[in-house]
PyMOL Python script that loads the backbone (N, CA, C, O; Angstrom):
from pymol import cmd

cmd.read_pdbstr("""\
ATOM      1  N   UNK A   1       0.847  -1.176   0.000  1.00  0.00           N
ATOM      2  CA  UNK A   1       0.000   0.000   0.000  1.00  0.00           C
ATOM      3  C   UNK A   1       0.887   1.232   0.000  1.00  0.00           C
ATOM      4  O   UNK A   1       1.872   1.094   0.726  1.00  0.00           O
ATOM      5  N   UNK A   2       0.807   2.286  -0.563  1.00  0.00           N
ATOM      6  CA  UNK A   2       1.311   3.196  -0.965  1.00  0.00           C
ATOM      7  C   UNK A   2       0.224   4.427  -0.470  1.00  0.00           C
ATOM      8  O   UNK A   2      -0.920   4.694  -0.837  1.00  0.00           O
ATOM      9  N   UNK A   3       1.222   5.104   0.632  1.00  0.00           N
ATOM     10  CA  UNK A   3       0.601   6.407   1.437  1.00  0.00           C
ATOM     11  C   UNK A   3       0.874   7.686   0.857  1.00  0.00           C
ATOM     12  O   UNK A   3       2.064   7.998   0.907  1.00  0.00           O
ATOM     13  N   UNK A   4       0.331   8.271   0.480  1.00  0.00           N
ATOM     14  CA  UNK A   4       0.982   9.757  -0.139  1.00  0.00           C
ATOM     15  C   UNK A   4       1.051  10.846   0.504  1.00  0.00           C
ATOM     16  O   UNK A   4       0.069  11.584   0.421  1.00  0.00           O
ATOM     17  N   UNK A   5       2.127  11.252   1.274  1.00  0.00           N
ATOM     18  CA  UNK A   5       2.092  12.582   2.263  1.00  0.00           C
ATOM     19  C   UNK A   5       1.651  13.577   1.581  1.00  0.00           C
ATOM     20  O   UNK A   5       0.756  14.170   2.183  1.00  0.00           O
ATOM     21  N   UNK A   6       1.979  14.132   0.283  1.00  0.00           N
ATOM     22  CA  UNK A   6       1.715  15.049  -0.515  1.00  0.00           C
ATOM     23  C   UNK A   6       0.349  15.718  -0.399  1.00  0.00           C
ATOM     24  O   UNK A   6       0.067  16.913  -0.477  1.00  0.00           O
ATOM     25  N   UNK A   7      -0.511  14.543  -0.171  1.00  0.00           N
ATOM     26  CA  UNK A   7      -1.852  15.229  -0.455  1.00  0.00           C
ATOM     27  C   UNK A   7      -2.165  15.844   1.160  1.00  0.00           C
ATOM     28  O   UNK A   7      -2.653  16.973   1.108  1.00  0.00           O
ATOM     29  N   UNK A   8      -2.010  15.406   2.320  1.00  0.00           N
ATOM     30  CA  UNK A   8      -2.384  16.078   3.414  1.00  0.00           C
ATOM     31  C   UNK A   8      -2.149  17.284   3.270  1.00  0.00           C
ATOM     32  O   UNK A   8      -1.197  17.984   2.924  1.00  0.00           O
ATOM     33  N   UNK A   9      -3.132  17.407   3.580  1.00  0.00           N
ATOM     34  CA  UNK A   9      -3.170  19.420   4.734  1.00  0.00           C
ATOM     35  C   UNK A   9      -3.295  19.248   5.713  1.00  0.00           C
ATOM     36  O   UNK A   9      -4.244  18.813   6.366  1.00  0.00           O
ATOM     37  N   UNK A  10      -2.476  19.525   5.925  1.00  0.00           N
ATOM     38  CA  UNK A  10      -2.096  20.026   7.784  1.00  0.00           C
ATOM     39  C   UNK A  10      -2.595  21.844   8.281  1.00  0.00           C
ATOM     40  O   UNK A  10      -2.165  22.995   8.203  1.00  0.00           O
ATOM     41  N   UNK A  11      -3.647  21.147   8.746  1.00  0.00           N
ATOM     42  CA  UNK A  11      -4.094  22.592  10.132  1.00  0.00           C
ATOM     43  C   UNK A  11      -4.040  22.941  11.194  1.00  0.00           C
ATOM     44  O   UNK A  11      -4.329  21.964  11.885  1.00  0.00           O
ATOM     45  N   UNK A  12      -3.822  23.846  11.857  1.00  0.00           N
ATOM     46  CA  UNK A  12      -3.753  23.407  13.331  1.00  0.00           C
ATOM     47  C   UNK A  12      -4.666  23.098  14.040  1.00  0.00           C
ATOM     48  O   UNK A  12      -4.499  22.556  15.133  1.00  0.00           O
ATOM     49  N   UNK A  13      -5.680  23.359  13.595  1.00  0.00           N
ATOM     50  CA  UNK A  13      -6.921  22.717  14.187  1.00  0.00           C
ATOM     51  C   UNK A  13      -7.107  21.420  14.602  1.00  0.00           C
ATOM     52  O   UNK A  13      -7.437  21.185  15.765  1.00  0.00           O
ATOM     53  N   UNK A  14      -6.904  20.390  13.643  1.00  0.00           N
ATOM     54  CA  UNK A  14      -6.778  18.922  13.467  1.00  0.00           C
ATOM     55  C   UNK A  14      -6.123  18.044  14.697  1.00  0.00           C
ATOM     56  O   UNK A  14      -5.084  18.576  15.088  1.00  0.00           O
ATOM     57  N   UNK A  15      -6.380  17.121  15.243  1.00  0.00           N
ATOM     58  CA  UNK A  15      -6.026  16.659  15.915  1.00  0.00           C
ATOM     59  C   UNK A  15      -4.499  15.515  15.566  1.00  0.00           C
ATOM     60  O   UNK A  15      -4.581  14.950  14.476  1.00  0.00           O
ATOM     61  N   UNK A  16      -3.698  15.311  16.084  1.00  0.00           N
ATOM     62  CA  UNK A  16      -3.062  14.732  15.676  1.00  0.00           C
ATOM     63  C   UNK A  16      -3.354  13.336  15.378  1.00  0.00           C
ATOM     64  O   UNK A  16      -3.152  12.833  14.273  1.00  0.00           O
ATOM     65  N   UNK A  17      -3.862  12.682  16.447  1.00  0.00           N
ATOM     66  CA  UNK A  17      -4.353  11.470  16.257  1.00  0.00           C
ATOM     67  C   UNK A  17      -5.776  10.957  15.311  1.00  0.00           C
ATOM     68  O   UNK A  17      -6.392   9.894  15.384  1.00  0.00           O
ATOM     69  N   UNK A  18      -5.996  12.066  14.483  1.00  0.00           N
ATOM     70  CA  UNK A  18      -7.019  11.830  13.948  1.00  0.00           C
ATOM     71  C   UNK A  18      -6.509  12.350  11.850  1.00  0.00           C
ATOM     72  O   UNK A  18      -7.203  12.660  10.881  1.00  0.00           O
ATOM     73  N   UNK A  19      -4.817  12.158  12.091  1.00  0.00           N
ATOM     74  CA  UNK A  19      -4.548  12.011  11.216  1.00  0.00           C
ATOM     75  C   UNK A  19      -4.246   9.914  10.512  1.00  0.00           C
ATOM     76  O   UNK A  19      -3.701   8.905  10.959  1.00  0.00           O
ATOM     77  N   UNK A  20      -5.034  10.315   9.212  1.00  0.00           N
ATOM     78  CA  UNK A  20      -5.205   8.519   8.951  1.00  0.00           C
ATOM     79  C   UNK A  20      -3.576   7.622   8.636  1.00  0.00           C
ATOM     80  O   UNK A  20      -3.355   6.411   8.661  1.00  0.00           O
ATOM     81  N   UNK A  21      -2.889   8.469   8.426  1.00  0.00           N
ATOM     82  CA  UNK A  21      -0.803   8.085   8.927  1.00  0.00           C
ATOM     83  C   UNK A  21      -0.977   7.827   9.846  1.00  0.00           C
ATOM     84  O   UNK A  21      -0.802   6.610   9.892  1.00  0.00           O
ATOM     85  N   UNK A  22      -1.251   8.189  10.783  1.00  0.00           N
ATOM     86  CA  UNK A  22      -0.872   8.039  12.376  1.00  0.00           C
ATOM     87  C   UNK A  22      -1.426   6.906  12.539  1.00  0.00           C
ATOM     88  O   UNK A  22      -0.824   5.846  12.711  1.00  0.00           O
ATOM     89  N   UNK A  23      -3.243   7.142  12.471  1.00  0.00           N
ATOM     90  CA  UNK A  23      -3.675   5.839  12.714  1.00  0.00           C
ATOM     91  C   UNK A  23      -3.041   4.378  11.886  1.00  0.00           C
ATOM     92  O   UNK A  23      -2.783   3.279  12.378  1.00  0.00           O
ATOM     93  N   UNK A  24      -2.940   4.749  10.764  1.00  0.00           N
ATOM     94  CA  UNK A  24      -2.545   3.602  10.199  1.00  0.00           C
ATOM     95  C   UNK A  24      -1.363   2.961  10.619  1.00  0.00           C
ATOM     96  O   UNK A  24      -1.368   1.736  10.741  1.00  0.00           O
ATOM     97  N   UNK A  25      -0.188   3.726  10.897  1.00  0.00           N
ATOM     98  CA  UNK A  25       1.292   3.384  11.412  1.00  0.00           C
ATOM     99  C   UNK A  25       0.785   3.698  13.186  1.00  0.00           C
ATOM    100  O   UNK A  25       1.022   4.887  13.399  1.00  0.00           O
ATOM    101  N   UNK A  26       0.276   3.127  14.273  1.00  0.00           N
ATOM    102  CA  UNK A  26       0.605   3.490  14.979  1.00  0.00           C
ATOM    103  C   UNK A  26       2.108   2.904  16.121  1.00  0.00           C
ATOM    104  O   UNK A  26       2.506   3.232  17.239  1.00  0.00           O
ATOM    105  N   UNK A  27       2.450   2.144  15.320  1.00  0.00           N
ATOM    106  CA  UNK A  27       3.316   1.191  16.128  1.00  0.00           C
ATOM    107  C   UNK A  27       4.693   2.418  15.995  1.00  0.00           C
ATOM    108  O   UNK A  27       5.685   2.290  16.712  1.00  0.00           O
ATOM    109  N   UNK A  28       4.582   3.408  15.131  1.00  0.00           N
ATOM    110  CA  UNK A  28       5.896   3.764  14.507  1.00  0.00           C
ATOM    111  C   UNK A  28       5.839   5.245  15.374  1.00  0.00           C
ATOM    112  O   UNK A  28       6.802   5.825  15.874  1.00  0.00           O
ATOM    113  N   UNK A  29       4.597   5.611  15.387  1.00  0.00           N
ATOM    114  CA  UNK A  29       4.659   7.094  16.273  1.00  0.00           C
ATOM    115  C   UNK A  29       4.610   6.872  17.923  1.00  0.00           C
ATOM    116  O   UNK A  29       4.522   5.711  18.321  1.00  0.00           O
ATOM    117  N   UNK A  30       4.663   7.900  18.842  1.00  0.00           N
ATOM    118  CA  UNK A  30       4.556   7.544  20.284  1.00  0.00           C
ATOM    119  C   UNK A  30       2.965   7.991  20.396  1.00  0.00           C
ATOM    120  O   UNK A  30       2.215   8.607  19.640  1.00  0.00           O
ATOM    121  N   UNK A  31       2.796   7.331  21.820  1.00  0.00           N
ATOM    122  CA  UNK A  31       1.864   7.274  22.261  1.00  0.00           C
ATOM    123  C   UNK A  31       0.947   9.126  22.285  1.00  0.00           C
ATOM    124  O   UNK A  31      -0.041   9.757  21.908  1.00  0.00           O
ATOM    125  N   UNK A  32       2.027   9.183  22.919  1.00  0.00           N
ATOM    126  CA  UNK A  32       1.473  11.061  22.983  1.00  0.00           C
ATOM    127  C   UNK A  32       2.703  11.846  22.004  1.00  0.00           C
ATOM    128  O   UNK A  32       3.929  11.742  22.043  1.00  0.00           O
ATOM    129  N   UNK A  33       1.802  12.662  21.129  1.00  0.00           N
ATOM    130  CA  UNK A  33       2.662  13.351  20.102  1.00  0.00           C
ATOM    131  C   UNK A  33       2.521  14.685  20.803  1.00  0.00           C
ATOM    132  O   UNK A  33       1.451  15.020  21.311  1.00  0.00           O
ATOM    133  N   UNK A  34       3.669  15.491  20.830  1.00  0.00           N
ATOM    134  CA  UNK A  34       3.126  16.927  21.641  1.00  0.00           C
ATOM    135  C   UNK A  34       2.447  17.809  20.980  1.00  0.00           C
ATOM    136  O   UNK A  34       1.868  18.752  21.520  1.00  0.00           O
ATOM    137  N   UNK A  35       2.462  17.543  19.548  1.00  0.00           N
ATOM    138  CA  UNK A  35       1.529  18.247  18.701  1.00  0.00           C
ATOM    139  C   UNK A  35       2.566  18.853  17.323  1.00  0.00           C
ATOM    140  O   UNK A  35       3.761  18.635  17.526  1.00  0.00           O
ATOM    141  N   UNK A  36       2.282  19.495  16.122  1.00  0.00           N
ATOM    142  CA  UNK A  36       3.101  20.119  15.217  1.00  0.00           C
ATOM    143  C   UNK A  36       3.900  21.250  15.465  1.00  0.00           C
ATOM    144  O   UNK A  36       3.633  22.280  16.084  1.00  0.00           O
ATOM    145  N   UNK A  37       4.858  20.918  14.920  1.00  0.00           N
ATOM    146  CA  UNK A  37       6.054  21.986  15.175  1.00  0.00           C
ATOM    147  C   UNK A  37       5.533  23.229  14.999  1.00  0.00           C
ATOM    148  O   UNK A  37       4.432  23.257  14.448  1.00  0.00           O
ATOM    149  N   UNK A  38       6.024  24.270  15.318  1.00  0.00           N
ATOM    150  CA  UNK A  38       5.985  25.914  15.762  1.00  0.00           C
ATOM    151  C   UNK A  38       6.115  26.370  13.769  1.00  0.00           C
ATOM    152  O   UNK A  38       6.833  25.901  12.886  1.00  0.00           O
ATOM    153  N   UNK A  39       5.322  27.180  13.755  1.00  0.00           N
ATOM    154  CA  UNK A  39       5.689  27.857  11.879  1.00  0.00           C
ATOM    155  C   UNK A  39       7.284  28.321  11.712  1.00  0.00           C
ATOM    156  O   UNK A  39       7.842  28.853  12.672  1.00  0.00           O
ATOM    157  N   UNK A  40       7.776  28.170  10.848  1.00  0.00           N
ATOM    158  CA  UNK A  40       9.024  28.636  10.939  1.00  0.00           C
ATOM    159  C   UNK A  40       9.664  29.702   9.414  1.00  0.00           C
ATOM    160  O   UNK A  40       9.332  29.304   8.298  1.00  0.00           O
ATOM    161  N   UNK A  41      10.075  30.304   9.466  1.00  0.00           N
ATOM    162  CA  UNK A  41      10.406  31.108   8.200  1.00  0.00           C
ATOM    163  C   UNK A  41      11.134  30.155   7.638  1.00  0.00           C
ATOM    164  O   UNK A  41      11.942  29.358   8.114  1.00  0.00           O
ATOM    165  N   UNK A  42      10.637  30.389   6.266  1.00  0.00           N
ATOM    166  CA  UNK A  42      12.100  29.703   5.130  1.00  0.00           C
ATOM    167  C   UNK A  42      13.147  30.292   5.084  1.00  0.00           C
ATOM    168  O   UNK A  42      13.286  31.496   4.869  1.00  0.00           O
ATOM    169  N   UNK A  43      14.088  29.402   5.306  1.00  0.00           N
ATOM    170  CA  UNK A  43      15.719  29.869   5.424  1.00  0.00           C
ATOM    171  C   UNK A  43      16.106  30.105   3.695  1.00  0.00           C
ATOM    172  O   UNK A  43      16.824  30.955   3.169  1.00  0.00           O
ATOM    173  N   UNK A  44      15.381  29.082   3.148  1.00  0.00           N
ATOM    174  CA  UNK A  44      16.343  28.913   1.568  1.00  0.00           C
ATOM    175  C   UNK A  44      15.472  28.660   0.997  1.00  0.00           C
ATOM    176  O   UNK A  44      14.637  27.831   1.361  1.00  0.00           O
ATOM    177  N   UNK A  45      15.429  29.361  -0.140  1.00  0.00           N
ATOM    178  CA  UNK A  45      14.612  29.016  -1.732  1.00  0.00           C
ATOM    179  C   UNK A  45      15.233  29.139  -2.738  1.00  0.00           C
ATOM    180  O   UNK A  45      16.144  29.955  -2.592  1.00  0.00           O
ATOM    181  N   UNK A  46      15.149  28.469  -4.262  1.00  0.00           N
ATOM    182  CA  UNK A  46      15.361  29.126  -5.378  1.00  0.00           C
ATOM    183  C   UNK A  46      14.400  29.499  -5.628  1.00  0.00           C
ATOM    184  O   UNK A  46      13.260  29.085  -5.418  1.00  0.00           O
ATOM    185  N   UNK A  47      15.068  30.915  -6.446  1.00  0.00           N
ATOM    186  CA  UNK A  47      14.572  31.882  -7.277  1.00  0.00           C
ATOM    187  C   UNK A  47      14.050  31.365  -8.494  1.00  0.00           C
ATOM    188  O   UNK A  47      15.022  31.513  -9.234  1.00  0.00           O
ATOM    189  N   UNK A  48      13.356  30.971  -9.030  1.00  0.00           N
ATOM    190  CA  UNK A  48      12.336  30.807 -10.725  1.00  0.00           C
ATOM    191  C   UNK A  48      12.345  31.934 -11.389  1.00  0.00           C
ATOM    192  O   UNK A  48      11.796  32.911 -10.880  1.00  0.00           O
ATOM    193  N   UNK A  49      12.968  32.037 -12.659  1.00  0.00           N
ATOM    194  CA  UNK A  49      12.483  32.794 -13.310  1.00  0.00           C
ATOM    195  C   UNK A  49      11.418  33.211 -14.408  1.00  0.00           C
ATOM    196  O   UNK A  49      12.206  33.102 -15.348  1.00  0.00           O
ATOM    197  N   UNK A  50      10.320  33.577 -14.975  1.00  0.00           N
ATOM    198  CA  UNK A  50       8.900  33.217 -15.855  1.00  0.00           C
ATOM    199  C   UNK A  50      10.164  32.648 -17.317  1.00  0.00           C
ATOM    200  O   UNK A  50      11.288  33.148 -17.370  1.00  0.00           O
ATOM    201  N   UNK A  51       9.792  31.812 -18.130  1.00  0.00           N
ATOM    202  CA  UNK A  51       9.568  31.451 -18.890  1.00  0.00           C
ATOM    203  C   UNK A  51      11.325  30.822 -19.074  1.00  0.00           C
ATOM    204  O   UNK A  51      11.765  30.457 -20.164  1.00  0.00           O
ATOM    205  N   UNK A  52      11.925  30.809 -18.126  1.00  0.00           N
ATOM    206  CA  UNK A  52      13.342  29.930 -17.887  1.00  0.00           C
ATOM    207  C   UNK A  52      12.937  28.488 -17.890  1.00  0.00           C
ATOM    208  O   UNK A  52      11.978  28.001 -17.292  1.00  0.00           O
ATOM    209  N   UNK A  53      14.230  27.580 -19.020  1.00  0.00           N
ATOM    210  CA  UNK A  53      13.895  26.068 -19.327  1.00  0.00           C
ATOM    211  C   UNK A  53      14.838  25.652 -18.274  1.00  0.00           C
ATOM    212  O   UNK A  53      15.476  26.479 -17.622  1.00  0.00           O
ATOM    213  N   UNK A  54      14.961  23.993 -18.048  1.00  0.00           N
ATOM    214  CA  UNK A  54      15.969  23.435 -17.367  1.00  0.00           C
ATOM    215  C   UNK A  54      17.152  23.410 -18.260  1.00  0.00           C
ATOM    216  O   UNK A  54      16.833  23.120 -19.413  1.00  0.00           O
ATOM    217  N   UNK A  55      18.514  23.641 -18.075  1.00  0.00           N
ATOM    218  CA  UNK A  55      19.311  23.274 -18.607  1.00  0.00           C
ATOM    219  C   UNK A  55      19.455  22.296 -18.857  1.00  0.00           C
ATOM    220  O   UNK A  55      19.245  21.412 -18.027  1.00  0.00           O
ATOM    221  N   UNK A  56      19.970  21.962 -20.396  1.00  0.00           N
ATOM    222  CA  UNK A  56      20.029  20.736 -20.832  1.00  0.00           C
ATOM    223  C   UNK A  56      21.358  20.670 -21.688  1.00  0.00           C
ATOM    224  O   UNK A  56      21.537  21.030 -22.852  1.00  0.00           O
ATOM    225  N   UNK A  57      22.291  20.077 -20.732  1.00  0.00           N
ATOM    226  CA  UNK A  57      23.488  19.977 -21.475  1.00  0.00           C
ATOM    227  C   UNK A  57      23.901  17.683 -21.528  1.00  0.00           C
ATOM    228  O   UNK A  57      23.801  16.889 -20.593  1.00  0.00           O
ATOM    229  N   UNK A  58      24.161  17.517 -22.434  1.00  0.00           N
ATOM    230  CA  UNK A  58      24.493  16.308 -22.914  1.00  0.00           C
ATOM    231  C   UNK A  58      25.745  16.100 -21.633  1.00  0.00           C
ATOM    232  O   UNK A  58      26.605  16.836 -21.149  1.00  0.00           O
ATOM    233  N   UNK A  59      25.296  14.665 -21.410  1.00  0.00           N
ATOM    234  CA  UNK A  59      26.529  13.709 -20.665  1.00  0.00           C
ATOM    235  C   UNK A  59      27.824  14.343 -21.148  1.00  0.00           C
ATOM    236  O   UNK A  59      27.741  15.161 -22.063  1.00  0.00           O
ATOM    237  N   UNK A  60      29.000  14.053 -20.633  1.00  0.00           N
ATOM    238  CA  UNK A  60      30.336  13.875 -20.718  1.00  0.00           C
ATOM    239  C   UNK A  60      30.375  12.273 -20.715  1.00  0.00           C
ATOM    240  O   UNK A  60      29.919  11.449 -19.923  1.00  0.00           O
ATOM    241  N   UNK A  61      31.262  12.124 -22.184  1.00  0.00           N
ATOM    242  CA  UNK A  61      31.515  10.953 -23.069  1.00  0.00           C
ATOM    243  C   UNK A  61      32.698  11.415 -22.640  1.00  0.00           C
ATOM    244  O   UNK A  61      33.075  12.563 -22.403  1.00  0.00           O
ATOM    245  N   UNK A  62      33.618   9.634 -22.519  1.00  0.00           N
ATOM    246  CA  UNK A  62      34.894   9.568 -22.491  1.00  0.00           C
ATOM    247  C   UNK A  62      34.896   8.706 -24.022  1.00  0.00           C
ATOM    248  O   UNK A  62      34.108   8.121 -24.764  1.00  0.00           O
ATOM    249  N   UNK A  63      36.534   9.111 -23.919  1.00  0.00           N
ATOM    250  CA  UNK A  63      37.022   8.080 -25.006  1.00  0.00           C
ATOM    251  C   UNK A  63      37.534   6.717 -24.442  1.00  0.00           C
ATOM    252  O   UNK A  63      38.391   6.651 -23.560  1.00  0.00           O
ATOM    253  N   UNK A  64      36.987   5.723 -24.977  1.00  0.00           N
ATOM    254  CA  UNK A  64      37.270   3.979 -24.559  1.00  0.00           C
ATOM    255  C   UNK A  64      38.662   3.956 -24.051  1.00  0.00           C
ATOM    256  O   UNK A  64      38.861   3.289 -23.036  1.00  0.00           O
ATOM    257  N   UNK A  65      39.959   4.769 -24.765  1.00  0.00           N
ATOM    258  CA  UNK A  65      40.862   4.554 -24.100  1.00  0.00           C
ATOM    259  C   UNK A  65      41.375   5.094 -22.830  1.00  0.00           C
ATOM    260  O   UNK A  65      42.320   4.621 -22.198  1.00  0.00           O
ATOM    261  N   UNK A  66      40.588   6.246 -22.470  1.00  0.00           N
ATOM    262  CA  UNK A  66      40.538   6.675 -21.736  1.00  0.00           C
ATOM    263  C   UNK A  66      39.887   6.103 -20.296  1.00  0.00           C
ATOM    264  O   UNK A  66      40.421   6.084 -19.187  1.00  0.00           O
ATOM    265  N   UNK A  67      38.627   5.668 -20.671  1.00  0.00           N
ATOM    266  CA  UNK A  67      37.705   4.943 -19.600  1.00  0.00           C
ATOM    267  C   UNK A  67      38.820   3.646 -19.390  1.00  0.00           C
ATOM    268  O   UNK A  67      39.349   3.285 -18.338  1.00  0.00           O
ATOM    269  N   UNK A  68      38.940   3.230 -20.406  1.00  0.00           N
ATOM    270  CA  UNK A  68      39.843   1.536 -20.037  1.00  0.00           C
ATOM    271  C   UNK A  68      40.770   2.209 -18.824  1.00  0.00           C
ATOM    272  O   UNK A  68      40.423   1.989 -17.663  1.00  0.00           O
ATOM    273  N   UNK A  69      42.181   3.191 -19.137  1.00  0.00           N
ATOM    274  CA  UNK A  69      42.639   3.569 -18.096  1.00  0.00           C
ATOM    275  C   UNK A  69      42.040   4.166 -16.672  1.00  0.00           C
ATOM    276  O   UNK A  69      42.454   4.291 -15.519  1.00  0.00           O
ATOM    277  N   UNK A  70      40.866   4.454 -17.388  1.00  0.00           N
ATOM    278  CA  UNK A  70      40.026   5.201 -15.942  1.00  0.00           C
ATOM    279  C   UNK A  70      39.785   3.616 -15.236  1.00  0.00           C
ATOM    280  O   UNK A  70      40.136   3.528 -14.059  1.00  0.00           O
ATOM    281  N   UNK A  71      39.280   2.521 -15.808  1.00  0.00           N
ATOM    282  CA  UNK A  71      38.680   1.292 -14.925  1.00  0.00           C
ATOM    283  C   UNK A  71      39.483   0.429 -14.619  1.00  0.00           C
ATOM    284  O   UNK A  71      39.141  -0.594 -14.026  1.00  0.00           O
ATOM    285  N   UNK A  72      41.151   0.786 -15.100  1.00  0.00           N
ATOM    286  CA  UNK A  72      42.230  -0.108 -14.568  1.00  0.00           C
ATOM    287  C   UNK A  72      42.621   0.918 -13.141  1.00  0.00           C
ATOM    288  O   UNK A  72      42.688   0.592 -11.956  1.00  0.00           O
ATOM    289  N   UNK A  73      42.759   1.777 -13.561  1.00  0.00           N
ATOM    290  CA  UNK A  73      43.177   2.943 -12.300  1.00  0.00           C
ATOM    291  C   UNK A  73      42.171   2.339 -11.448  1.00  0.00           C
ATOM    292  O   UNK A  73      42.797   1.815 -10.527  1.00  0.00           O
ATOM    293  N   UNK A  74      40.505   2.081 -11.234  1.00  0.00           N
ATOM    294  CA  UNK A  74      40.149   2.187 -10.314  1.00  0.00           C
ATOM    295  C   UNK A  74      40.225   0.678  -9.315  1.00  0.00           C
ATOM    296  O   UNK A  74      40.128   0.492  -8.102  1.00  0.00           O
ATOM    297  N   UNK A  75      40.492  -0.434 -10.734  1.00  0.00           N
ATOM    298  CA  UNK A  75      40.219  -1.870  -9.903  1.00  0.00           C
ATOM    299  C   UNK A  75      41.975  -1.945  -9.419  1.00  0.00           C
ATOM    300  O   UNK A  75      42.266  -3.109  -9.143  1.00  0.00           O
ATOM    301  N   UNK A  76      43.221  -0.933  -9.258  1.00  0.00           N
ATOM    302  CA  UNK A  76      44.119  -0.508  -8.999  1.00  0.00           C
ATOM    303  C   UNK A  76      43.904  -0.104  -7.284  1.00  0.00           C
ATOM    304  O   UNK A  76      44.238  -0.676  -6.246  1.00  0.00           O
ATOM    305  N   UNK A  77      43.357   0.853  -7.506  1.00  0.00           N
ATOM    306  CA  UNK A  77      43.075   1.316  -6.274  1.00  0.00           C
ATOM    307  C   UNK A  77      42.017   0.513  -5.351  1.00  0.00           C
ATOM    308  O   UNK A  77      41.911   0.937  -4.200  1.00  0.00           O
ATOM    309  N   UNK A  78      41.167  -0.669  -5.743  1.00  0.00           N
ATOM    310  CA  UNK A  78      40.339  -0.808  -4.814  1.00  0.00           C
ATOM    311  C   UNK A  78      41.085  -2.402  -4.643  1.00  0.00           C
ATOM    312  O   UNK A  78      40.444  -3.242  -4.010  1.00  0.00           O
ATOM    313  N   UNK A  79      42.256  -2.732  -5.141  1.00  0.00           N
ATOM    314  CA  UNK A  79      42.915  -3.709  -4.915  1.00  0.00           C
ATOM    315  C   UNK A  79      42.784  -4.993  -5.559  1.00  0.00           C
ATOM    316  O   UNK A  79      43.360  -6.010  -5.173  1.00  0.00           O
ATOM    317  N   UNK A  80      42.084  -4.925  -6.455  1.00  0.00           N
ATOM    318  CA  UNK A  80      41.689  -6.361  -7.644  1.00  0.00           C
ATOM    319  C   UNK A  80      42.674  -6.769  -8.297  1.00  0.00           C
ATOM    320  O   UNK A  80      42.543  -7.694  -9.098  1.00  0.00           O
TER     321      UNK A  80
END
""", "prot")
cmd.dss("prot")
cmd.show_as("cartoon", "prot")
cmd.util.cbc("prot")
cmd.orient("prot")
């Protein structure tokens, strides 16, 4: 079964124990929850800009002879 946190809303109104996570997992929460954390400011966000794409830059390709030395160097170092 597959729970999806995503969709809850959390109010403060709501009781804790009358969230259906809780009930469902109760073996995993404690008996008495002291209730939801205090609101807190966001420390960190990115910035979005309107109509900015994701960058899309192509892998870094090695050359075979290169990788060969890259995968002897590494079974080198991990002692094979």
């Amino acid at each position: 079964e597959i729970v999806s946190l995503s969709s809850i809303e959390v109010t403060p109104d709501v009781l804790v124990e009358e969230v259906r996570v809780v009930q469902q997992f109760q073996d995993v929460f404690r008996s008495e929850i002291p209730g939801f954390p205090p609101t807190r400011e966001v420390e960190f966000f990115i910035d979005l800009h309107p109509g900015m794409k994701p960058i899309s830059d192509s892998p870094y390709r090695m050359a075979p002879a290169e990788l060969t030395e890259l995968k002897s160097q590494i079974e080198e170092l991990l002692g094979k």
